[in-house]
C-alpha positions in Angstrom: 46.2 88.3 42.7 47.9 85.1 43.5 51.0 84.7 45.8 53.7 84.5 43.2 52.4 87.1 40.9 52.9 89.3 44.0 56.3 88.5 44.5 56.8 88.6 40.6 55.4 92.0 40.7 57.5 93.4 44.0 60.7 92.0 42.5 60.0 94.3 39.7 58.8 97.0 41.9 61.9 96.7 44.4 64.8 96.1 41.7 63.0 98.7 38.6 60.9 100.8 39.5 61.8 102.2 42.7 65.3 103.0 41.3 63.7 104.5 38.6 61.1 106.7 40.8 64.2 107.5 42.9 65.9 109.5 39.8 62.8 111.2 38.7 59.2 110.6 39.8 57.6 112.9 38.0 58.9 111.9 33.7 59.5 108.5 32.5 57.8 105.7 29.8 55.9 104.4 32.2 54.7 107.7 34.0 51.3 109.4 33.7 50.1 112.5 35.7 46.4 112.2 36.0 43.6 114.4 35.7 40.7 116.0 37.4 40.0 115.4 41.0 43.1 113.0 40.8 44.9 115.9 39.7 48.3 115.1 42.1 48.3 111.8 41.8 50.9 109.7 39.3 50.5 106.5 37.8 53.1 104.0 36.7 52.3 100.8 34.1 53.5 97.5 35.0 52.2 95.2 32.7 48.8 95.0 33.3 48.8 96.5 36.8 48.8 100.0 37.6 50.9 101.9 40.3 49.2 105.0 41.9 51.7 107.2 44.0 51.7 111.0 45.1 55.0 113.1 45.6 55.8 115.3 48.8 57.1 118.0 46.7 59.3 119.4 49.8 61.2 116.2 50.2 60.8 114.4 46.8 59.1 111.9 48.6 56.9 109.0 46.7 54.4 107.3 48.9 52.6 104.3 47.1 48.7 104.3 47.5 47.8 101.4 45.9 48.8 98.6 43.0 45.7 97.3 41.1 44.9 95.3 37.9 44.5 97.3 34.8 40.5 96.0 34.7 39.7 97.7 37.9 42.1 100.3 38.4 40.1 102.7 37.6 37.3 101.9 38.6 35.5 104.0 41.5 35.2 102.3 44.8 
């Protein structure tokens, strides 16, 4: 990812998104729970990126585990 499509893509992230997870983090266009092993894990589309984040149910708490291109997002590492 170049440098400016970074900063494109946190400017989204910063002023969009993270209102938006802030409200509710589990329902929205964007939102998909996933399945299987990944079970409590969320994703949110950007484009063609992906966000991957997990909720602390006891706090409502999103932590971000990683932002990848659609091509390889899910692929296995």
């Amino acid at each position: 990812m170049q440098k400016n499509e970074f900063r494109k893509l946190y400017k989204k992230i910063y002023d969009y998104i993270y209102p938006q997870l802030r409200r509710n983090p589990y329902f929205g266009h964007n939102i998909k729970k996933l399945k299987g092993d990944y079970a409590d894990i969320y994703r949110y589309r950007i484009g063609n990126h992906r966000l991957f984040y997990t909720i602390e149910e006891s706090k409502v708490t999103v932590f971000i585990l990683d932002i990848a291109d659609r091509k390889d997002a899910y692929k296995k590492k």
